[in-house]
SETI-56106 format. One record per residue (C-alpha): residue in one letter; y, x, z. Coordinates in Angstrom, 2 decimals, decimal comma, always signed. Each point is the difference from the previous one (the first is absolute). Last residue first. Layout:
> rest	yy	xx	zz
> A	Y	X	Z
...
***
This chain:
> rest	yy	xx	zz
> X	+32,64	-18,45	-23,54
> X	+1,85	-2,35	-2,77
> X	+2,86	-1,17	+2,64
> X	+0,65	+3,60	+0,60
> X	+0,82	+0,44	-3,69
> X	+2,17	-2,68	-0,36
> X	+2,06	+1,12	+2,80
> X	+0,45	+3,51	-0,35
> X	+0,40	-0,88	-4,04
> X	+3,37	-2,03	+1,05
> X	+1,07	+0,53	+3,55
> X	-1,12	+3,67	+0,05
> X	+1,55	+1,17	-3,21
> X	+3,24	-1,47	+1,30
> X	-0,79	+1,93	+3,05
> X	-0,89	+3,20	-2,07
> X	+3,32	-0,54	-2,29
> X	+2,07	-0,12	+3,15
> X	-1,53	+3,12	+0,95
> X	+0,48	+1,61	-3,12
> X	+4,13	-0,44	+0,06
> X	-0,03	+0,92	+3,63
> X	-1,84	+3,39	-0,41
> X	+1,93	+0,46	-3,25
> X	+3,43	-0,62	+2,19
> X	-1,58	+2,43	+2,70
> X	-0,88	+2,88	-2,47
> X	+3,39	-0,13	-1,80
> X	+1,66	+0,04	+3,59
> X	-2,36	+3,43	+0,60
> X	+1,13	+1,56	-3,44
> X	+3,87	-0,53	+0,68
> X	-1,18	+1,69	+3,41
> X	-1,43	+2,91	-2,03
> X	+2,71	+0,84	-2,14
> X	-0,36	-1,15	-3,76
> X	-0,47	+1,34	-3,58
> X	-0,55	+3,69	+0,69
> X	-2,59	-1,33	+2,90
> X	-2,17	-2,93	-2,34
> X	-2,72	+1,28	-1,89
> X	-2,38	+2,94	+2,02
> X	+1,94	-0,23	+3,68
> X	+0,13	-3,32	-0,15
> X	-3,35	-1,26	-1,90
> X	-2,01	+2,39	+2,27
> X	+1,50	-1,80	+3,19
> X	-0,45	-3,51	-1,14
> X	-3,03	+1,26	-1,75
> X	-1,84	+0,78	+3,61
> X	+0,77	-2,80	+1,73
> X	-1,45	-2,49	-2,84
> X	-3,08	+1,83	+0,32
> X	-0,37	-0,87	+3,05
> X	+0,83	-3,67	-0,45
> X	-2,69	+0,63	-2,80
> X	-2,81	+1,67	+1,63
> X	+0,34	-2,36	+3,01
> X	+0,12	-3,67	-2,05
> X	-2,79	+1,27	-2,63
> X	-2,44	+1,22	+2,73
> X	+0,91	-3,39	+2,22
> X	-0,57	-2,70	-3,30
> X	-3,54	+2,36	-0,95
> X	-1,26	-0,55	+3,49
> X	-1,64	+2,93	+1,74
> X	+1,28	+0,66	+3,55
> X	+2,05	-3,24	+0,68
> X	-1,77	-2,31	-1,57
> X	-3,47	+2,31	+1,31
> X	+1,55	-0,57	+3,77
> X	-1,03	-4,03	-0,06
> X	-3,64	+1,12	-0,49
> X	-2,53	-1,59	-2,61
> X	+2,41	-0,40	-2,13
> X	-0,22	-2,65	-3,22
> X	+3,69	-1,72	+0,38
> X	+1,77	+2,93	-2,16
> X	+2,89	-0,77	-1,63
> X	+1,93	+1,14	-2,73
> X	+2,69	-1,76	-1,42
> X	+0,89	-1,95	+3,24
> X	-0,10	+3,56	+1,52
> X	+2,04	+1,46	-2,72
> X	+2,93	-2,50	+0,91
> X	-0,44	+0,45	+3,54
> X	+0,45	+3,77	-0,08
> X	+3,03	-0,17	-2,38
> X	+1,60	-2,59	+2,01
> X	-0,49	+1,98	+3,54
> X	+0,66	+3,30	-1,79
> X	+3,03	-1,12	-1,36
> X	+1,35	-1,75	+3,11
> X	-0,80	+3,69	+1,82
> X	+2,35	+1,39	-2,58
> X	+3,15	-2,00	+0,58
> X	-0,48	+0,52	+3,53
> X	-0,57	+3,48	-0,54
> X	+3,31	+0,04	-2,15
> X	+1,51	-2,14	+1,83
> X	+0,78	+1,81	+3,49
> X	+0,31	+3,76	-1,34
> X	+2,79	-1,84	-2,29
> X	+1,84	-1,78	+2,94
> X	-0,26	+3,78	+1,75
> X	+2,09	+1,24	-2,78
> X	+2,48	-2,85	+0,05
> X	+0,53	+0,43	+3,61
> X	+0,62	+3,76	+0,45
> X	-3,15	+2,39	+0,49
> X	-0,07	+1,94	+3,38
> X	-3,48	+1,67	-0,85
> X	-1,51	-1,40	+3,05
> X	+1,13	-3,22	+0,21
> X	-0,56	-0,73	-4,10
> X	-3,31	+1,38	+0,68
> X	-1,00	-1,99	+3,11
> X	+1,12	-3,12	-2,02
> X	-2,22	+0,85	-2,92
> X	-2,78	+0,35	+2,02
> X	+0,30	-2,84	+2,17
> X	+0,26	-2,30	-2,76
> X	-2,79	+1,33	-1,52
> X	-1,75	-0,85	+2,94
> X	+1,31	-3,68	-0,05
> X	-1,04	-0,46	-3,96
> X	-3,48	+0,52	+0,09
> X	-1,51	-2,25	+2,37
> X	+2,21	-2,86	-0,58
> X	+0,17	+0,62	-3,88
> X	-4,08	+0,36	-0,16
> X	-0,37	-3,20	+1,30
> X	+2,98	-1,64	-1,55
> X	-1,60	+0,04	-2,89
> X	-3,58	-1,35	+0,80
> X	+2,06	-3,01	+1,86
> X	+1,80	-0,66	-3,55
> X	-3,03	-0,11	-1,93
> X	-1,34	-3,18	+1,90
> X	+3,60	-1,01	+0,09
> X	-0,29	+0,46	-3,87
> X	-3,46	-2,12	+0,02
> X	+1,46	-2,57	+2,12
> X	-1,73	-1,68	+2,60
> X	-2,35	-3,00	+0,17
> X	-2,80	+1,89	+0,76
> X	-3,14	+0,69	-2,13
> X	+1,39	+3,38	-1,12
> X	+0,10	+1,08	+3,47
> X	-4,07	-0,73	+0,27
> X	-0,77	+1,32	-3,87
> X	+0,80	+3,23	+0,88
> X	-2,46	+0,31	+2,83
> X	-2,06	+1,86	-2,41
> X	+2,26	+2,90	-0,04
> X	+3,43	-0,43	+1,41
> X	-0,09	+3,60	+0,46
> X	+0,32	+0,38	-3,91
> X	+3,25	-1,95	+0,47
> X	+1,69	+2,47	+2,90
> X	-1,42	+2,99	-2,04
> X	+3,17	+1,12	-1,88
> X	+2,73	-1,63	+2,63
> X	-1,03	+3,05	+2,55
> X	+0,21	+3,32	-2,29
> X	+2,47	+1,70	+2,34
> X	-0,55	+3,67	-1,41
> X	+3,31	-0,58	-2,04
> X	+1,85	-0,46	+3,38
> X	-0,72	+3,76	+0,84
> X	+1,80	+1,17	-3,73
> X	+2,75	-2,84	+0,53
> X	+1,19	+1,03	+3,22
> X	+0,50	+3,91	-0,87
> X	+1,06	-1,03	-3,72
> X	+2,97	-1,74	+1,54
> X	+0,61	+2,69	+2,79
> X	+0,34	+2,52	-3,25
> X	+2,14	-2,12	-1,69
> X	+2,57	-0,17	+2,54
> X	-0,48	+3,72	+0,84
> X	+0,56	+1,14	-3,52
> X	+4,06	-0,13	+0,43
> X	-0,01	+1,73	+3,07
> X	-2,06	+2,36	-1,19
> X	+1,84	+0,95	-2,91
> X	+2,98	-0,16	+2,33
> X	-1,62	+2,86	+2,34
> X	-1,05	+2,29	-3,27
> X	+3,57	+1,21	-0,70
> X	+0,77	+0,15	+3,99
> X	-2,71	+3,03	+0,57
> X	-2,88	-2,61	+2,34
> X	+0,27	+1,05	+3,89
> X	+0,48	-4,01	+0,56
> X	-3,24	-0,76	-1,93
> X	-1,82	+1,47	+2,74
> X	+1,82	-1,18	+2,88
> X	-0,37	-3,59	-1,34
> X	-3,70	+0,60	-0,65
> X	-0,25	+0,52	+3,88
> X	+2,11	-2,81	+1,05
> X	-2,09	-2,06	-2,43
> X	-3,35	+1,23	+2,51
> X	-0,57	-2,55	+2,16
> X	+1,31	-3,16	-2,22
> X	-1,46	+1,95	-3,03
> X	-3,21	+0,36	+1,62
> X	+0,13	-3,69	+1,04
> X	+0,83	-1,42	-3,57
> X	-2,98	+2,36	-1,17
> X	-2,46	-2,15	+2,04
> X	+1,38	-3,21	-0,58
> X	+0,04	+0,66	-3,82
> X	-4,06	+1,39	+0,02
> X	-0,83	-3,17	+2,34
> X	+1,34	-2,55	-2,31
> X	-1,22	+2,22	-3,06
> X	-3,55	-0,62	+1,47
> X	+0,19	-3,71	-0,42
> X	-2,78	-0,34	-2,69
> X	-2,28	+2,39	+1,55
> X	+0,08	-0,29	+3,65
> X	+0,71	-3,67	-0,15
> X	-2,96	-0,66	-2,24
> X	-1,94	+2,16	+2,87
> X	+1,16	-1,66	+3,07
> X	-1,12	-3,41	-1,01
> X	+1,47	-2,95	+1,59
> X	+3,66	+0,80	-0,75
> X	-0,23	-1,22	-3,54
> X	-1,27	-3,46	+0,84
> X	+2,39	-0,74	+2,67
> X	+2,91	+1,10	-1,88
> X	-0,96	-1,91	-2,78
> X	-0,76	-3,05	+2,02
> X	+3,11	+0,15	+1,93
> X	+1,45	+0,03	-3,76
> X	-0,93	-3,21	-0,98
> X	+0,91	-1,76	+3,66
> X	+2,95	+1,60	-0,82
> X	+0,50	-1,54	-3,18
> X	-1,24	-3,50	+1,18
> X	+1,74	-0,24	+3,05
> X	-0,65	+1,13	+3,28
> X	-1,18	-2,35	+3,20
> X	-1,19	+1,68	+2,96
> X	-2,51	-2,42	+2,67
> X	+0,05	+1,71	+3,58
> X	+2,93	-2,60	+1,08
> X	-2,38	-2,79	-0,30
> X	-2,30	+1,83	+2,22
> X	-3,74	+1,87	-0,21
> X	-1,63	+0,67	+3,11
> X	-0,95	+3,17	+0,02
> X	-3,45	+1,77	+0,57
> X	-0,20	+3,78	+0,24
> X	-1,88	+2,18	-2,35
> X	-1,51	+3,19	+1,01
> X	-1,28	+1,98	-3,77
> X	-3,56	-0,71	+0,01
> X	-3,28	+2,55	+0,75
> X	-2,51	-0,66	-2,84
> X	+0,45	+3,96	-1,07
> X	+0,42	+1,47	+3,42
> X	-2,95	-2,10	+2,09
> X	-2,81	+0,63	-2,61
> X	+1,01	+3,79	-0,23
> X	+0,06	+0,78	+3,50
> X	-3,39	+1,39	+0,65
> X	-0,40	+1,44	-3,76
> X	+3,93	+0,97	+1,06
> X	-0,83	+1,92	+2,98
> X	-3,07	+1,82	-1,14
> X	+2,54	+0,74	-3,42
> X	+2,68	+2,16	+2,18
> X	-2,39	+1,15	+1,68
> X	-2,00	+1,60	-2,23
> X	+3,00	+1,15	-2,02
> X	+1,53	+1,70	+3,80
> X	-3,46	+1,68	+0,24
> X	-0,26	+1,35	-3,44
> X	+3,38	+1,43	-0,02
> X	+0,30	+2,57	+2,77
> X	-3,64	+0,43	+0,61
> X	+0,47	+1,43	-3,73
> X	+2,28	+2,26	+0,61
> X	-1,32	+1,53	+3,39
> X	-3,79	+0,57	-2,42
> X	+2,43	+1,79	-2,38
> X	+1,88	+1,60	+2,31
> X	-3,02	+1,44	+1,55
> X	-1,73	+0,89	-3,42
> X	+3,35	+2,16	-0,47
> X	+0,05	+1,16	-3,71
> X	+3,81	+1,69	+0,89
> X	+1,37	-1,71	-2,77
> X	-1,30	-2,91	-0,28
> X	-1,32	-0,99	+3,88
> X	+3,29	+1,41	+0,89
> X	+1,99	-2,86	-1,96
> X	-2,10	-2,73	+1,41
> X	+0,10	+1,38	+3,43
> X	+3,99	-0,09	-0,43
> X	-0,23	-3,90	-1,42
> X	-2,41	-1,25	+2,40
> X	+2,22	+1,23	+3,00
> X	+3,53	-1,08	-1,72
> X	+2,73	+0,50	+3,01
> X	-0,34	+3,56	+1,32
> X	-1,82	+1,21	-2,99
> X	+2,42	-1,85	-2,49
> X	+3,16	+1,51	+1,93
> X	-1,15	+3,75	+0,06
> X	-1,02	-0,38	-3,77
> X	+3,75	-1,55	-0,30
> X	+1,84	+2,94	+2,14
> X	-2,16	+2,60	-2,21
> X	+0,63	-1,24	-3,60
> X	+4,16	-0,45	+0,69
> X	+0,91	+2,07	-3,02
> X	-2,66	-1,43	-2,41
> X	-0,06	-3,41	+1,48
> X	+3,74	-0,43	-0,50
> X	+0,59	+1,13	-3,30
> X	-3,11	-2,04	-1,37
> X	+1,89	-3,17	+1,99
> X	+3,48	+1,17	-1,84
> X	-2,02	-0,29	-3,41
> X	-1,20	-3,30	+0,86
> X	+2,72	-1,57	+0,89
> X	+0,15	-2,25	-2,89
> X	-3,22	-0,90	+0,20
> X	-0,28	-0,45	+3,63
> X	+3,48	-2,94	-0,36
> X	-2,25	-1,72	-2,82
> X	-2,96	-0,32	+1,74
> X	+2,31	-0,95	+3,04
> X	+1,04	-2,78	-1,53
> X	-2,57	-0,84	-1,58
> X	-2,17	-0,27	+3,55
> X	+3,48	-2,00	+1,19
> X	-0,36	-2,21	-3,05
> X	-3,45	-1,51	+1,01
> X	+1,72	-0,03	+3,91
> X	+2,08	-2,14	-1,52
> X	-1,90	-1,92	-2,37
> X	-2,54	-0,49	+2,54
> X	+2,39	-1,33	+2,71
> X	+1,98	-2,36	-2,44
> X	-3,40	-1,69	-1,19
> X	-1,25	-0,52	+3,89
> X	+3,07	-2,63	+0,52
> X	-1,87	-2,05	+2,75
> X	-1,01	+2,85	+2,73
> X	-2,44	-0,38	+2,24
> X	-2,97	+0,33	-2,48
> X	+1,52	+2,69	-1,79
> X	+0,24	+2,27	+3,43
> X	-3,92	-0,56	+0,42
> X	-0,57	+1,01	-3,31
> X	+2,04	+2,92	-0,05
> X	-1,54	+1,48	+2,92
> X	-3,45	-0,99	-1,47
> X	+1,39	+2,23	-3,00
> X	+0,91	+3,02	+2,05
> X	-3,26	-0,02	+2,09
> X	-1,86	-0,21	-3,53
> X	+2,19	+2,42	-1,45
> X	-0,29	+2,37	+2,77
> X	-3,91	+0,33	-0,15
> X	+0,20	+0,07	-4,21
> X	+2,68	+3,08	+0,33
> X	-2,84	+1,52	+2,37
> X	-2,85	-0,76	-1,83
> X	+1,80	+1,40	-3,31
> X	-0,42	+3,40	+1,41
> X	-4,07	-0,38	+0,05
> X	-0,61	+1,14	-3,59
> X	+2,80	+1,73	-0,54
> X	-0,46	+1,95	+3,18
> X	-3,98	+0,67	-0,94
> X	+1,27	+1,62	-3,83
> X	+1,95	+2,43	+1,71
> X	-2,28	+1,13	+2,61
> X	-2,66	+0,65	-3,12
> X	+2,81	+1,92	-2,10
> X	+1,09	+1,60	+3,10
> X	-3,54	+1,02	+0,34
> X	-0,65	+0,77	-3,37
> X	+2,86	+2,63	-0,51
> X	+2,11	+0,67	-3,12
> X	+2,22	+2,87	+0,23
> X	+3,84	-1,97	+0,15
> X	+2,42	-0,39	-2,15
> X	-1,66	-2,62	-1,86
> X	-2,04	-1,24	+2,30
> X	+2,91	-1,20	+2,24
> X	+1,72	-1,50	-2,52
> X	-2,78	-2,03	-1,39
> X	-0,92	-0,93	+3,50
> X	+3,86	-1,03	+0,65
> X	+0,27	-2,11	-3,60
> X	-3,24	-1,33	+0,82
> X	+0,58	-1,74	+3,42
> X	+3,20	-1,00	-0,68
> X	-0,43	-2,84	-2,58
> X	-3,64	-0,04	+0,57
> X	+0,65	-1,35	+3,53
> X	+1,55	-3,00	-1,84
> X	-3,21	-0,69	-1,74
> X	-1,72	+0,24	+3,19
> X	+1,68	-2,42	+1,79
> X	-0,08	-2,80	-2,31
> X	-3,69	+0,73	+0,02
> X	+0,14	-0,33	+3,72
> X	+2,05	-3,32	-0,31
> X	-3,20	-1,54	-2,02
> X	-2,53	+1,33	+2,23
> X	+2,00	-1,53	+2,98
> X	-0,46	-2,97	-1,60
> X	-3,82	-0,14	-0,65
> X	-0,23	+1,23	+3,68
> X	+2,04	-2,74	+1,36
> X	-2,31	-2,98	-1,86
> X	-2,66	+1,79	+0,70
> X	+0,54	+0,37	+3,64
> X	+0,61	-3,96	+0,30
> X	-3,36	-0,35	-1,64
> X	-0,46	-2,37	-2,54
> X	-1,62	-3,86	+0,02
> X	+3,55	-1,40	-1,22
> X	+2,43	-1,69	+2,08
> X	+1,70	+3,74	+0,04
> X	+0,07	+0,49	-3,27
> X	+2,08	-2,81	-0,32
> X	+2,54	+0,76	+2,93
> X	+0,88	+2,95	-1,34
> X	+0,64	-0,44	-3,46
> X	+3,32	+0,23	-0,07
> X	+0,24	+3,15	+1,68
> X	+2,88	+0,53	+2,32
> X	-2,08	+1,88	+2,53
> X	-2,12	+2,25	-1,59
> X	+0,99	+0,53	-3,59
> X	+3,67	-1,06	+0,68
> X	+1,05	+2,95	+2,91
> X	-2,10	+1,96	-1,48
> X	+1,50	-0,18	-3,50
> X	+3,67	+0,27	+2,20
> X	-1,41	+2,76	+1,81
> X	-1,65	+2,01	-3,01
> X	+2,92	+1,72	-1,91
> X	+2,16	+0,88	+2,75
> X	-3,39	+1,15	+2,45
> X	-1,57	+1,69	-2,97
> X	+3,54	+1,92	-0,40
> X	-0,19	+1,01	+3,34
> X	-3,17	+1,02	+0,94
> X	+0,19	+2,21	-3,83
> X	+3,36	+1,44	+1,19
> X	-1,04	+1,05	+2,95
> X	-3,32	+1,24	-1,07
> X	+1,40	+2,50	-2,58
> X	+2,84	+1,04	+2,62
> X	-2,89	+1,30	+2,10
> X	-2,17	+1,63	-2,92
> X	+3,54	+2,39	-0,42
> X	+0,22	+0,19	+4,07
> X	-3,01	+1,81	+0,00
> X	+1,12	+2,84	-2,34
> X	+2,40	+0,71	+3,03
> X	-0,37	+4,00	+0,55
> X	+4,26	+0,16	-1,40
> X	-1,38	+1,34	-3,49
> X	-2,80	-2,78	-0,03
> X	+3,30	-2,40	+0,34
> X	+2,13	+1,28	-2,34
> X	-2,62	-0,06	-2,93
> X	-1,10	-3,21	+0,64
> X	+3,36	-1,78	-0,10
> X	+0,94	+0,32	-3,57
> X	-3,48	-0,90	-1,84
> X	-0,26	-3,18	+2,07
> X	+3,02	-1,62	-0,68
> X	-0,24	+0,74	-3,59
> X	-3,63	-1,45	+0,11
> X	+1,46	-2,93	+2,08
> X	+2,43	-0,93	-2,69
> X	-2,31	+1,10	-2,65
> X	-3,27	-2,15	+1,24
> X	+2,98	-3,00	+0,43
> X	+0,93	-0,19	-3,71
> X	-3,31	+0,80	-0,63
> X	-1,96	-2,58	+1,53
> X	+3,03	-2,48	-0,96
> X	-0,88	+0,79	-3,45
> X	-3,64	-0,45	-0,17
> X	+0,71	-3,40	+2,08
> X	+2,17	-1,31	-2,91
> X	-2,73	+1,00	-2,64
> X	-2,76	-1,67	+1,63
> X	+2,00	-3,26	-0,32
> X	+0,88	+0,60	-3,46
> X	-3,89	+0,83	-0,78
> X	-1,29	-2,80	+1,79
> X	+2,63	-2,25	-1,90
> X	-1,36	+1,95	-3,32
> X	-3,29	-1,14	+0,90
> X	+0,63	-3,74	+0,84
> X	-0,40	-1,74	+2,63
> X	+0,86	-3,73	-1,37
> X	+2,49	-2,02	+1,20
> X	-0,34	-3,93	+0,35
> X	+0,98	+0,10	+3,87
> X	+2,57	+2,65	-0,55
> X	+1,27	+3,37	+0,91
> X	-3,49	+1,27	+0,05
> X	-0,69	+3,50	+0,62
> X	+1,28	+0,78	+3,91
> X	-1,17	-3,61	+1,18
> X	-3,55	+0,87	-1,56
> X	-0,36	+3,51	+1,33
> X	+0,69	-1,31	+3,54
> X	-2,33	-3,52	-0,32
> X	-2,52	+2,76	-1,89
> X	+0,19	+2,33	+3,30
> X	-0,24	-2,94	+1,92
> X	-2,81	-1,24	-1,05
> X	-1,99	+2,89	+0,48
> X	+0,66	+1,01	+3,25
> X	-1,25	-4,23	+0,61
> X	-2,80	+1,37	-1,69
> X	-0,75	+3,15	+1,56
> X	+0,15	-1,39	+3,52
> X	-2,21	-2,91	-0,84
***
């Protein structure tokens, strides 16, 4: 039973990764693409961690600290298992849909957990590989091959995963007893969802200083980890030092907490997963009942829709976070950049004073073009289409409610961004009108624009509410091209249009063609829009 229920949910994964639809096909060339994509994020990371790698193992054998090298290794494998796992944890064994079903079956409560905890381990390992090889490729590349580090080696990647896997699960029942207190669980995974990018991104770009750091402060950090990290240090010295002792400490280390951790949830497991959120029981009053109008009514159900998955916000909103984010670093550090540009030789300070206007624009409008919300908000309809279609309502206020979706989620932070700007950069009233409009103008495009190609091509075949957002032909064409857009309004004024004009002339061109096309896209909308929604 064990192996089959394994099994099935290594097809149920490979299935949801390779079909974007319900009629879909597998096809060769889609295993191909698919196989592709994970080639190349192998070696995107394999070089990052192989460059890594290669320029901290010299300094630390010189220093007498080889060990440290295999100790960073299994840091950063424990932790990025642990960010890439606990939410899949978190999900697989106590969010699973499936839960109570299997469970009113004649199967064992262990087999059940085991087949998942297979599952995450896999997901485990394949992250593992990221850093795992680039360091023993390293490593046996500059140094004499030897079979008993090469034997060590291979035992740590075989049991290190244990470990992330051990504080996963204790992470993700953590999680799941927090999510069933609290009402809004979307919000808290998409924010602590963009704090792991967040500080993806923020490691990336420091990488460099980080390799600066470990090399000159090897000792202090390989006296912290064996003061703080037991398993970690024997690890390490079990490697390099071929210490059986070590080795045998090591693995105490982490087998014992795993085995715990999963005695105590195949003797909890029943109890966690049918466990229900507390409820209380209210009596319900006349002044309890809210009354909204049609429209809003309308666009509560938007809003109410969209927020309840975490991943389509993630991904079709993520230009909401990315303009929010930078308007904060320039609130902290504009006094900075004013400094800067205050040093400028005078003949270049009014060039920049006259680019700075445009520059803000294209600032807000390049993170606002990764907003992507109004292109999926009719394929997520899907087969409850036919329900709102049914009532007696509109079909533009219908379309209406989808707009002002994305405007109310999109326009506000762009709004703060351009506001921050004109603060910080001192810009006089007309000037900061402009950094207003133009995003506002903009957003309004991509709203239309997104709508418009989502009524021309939708998709109401998923299998998964996150493949509209991930792989739907209306969402590729709406990013790609507001993108794109960006891009030539830049290329086309600095390769065309500067001897003719100067570059706010340029900017209030932009913002009357903005307005001009988005009038066109609404009247667009309330003619074909409507007709063509009416024929879904």
């Amino acid at each position: 039973m064990l192996k089959s229920l394994i099994k099935i949910r290594l097809q149920g994964i490979f299935m949801r990764t390779m079909r974007g639809s319900k009629k879909q096909k597998i096809t060769a060339g889609k295993i191909f693409f698919m196989l592709a994509i994970f080639a190349y994020i192998a070696v995107v990371f394999g070089m990052m961690f192989g460059y890594m790698f290669n320029e901290i193992l010299k300094p630390f054998t010189m220093i007498g600290y080889e060990w440290l090298y295999f100790g960073i290794m299994a840091i950063l494998v424990v932790v990025l298992c642990f960010i890439g796992s606990v939410f899949t944890t978190q999900q697989e064994i106590y969010g699973a849909k499936d839960n109570e079903l299997l469970l009113s079956m004649p199967i064992k409560t262990k087999d059940i957990l085991l087949s998942r905890i297979f599952v995450i381990l896999i997901l485990n390992y394949l992250y593992e590989a990221l850093v795992a090889l680039p360091c023993m490729v390293t490593y046996f590349t500059q140094v004499p091959f030897d079979f008993i580090k090469f034997l060590f080696f291979i035992i740590v990647i075989i049991t290190l995963p244990l470990l992330a896997l051990a504080l996963s699960c204790t992470f993700g029942w953590i999680m799941a007893m927090i999510m069933k207190r609290i009402k809004n669980k979307t919000i808290i995974t998409m924010i602590i969802s963009l704090g792991f990018l967040g500080a993806y991104f923020y490691i990336i770009n420091k990488l460099p200083d980080y390799l600066v750091t470990l090399v000159a402060n090897g000792q202090s950090i390989g006296d912290a980890i064996k003061n703080t990290l037991f398993p970690i240090y024997h690890l390490a010295i079990a490697i390099s030092e071929k210490n059986l002792i070590s080795l045998l400490i090591y693995l105490l280390s982490v087998l014992i907490p795993f085995a715990i951790v999963i005695y105590l949830l195949s003797k909890n497991f029943i109890s966690i997963v049918t466990s229900k959120s507390p409820s209380k029981k209210v009596k319900l009053k006349d002044s309890d009942i809210k009354y909204s109008s049609q429209k809003m009514a309308l666009f509560k159900r938007e809003l109410k829709h969209f927020t309840s998955n975490p991943m389509i916000m993630l991904n079709a909103a993520l230009g909401v976070a990315f303009t929010v984010l930078i308007a904060g670093m320039l609130l902290v550090k504009g006094v900075e950049v004013v400094d800067l540009l205050a040093v400028i030789p005078l003949q270049y300070k009014n060039m920049i004073d006259e680019y700075i206007v445009a520059l803000l624009c294209i600032a807000v409008i390049g993170t606002s073009s990764l907003n992507i919300i109004s292109a999926g908000l009719i394929s997520l309809e899907g087969n409850r289409l036919w329900i709102i279609k049914s009532l007696p309502i509109k079909t533009i206020d219908i379309l209406h409610s989808k707009l002002f979706l994305h405007l109310a989620l999109c326009i506000p932070p762009g709004l703060i961004f351009s506001i921050i700007g004109s603060i910080v950069f001192s810009l006089n009233i007309v000037d900061s009108i402009i950094v207003v409009l133009v995003p506002v103008a903009f957003t309004v495009f991509e709203a239309l624009f997104g709508l418009i190609v989502n009524l021309w091509k939708p998709k109401f075949d998923w299998v998964n509410e996150t493949v509209v957002v991930k792989q739907s032909a209306s969402v590729m064409i709406t990013l790609f091209s507001t993108m794109a857009l960006v891009i030539m309004i830049g290329i086309c004024y600095f390769s065309f249009l500067s001897e003719f004009m100067n570059v706010k002339t340029y900017v209030y061109t932009c913002l009357g063609v903005f307005i001009l096309v988005d009038l066109g896209f609404y009247y667009l909308l309330k003619t074909w829009g409507v007709r063509r929604f009416e024929e879904l």
